[in-house]
C-alpha positions in Angstrom: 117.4 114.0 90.7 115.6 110.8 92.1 112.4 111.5 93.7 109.1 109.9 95.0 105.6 111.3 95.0 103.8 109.4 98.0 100.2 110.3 97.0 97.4 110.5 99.3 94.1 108.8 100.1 94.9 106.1 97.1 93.2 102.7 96.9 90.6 103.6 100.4 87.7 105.0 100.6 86.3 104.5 97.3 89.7 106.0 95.6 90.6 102.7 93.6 93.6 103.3 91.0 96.3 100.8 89.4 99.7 101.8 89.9 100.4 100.9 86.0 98.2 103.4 85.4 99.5 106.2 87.7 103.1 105.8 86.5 101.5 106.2 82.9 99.9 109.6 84.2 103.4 110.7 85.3 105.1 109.5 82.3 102.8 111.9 80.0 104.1 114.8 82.4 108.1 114.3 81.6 109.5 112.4 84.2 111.6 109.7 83.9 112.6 105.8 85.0 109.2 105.8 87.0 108.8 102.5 89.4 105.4 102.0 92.0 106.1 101.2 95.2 103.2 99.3 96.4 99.6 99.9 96.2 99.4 102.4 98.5 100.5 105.2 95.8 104.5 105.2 96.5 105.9 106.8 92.4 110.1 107.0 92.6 110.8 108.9 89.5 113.5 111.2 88.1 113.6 114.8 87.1 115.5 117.8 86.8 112.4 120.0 88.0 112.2 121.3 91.2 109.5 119.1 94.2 107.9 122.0 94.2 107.1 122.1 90.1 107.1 118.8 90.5 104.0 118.8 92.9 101.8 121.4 90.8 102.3 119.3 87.5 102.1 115.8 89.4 98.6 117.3 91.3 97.2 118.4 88.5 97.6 115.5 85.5 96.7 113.0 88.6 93.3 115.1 89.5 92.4 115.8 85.6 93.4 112.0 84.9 91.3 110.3 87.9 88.7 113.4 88.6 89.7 113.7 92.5 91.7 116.2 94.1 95.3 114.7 94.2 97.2 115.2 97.0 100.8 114.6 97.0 104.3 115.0 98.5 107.8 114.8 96.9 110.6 113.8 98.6 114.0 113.4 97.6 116.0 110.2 97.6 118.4 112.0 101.0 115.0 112.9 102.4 114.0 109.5 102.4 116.7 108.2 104.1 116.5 110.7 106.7 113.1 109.2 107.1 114.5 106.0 107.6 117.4 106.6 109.7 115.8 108.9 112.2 113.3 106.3 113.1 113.8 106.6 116.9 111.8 102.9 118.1 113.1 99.5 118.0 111.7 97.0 115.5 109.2 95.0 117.1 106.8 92.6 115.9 104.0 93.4 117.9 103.7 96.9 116.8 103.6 99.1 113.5 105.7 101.9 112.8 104.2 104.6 110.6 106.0 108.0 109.1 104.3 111.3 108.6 105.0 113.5 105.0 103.5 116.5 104.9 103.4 120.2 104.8 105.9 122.5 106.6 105.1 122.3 110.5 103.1 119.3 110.2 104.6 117.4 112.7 103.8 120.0 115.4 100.1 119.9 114.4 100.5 115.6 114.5 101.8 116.0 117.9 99.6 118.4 119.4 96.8 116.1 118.2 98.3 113.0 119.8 98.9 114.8 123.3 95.0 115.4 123.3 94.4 112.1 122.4 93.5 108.8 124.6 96.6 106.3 124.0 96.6 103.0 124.0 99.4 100.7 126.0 102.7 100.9 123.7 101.2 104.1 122.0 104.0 106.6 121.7 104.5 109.5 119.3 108.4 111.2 118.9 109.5 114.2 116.7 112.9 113.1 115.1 114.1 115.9 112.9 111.0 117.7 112.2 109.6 114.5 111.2 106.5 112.8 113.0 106.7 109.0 114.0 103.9 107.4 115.8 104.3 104.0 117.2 101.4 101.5 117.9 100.1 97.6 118.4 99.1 96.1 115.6 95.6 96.0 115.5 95.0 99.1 117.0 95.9 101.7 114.1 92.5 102.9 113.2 90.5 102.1 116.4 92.8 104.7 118.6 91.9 107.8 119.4 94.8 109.2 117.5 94.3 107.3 114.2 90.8 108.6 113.8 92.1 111.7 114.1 94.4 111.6 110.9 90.8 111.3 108.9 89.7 114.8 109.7 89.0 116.4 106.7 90.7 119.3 107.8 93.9 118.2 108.2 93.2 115.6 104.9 95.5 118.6 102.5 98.2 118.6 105.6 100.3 114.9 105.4 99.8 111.3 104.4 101.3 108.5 106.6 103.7 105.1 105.5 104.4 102.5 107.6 108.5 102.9 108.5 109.2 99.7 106.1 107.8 101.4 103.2 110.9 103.4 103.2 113.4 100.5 103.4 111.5 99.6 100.3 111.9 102.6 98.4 115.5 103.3 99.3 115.9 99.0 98.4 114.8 100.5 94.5 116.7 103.3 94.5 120.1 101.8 95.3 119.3 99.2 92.0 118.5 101.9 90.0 
């Protein structure tokens, strides 16, 4: 089955890892034809275990590797193109795109958050799916109320966010492979 890992908190805040490396972590656990996906921690990999062995071995040989507490989510290669296709905004140049992965129920926590928040013009947040999309203007991803949100420590166990071309990307790989 082809999979990706989309690791959490990798290459910010102090967190610094090369990809070559990571794909050599996951190699030593068993999986196969591993690829990175950009910097941002993005592993497509085969395996006939289960996401959610998968995630347990993946979390641990990444945390005992690196000494931090890995965070990840597998997806499937059908999961990431419902990520892809269920993107409900148009692409536009002036604004980014990002896509939520997380835990069961996530997205309801995401939106909640983003209801409470201030919003800047163009800000807009849709659940497609059970999957969280945020839309706003470049530039203003981390100043907005809502982007300082997704650093609370409590909610740092819950999701990790791509921008929506990330998965073109990945699904680019997959097809080649």
């Amino acid at each position: 089955m082809k999979y990706c890992a989309f690791l959490r908190g990798v290459n910010v805040k102090g967190t610094n890892m090369k990809m070559a490396e990571v794909c050599q972590v996951f190699k030593e656990t068993g999986v196969q034809d591993i690829t990175s996906v950009l910097a941002s921690g993005n592993i497509l990999f085969t395996s006939e275990k289960s996401p959610e062995q998968l995630k347990a071995i993946l979390e641990k040989a990444m945390s005992d590797h690196f000494s931090y507490d890995a965070f990840l989510f597998i997806k499937s290669q059908q999961e990431i193109k419902n990520f892809w296709n269920g993107n409900p905004f148009t692409k536009d140049e002036k604004l980014h795109c990002y896509t939520f992965i997380g835990n069961e129920g996530v997205e309801n926590i995401l939106m909640n958050e983003f209801e409470a928040a201030s919003k800047t013009e163009h800000e807009e947040a849709k659940i497609i799916n059970t999957i969280f999309y945020w839309q706003v203007p470049k530039g203003n991803t981390l100043d907005s109320t809502f982007g300082k949100i997704l650093g609370k420590k409590s909610l740092k166990d819950q999701f990790t966010s791509r921008n929506i071309n990330t998965f073109e990307k990945i699904l680019k790989i997959f097809d080649k492979k």
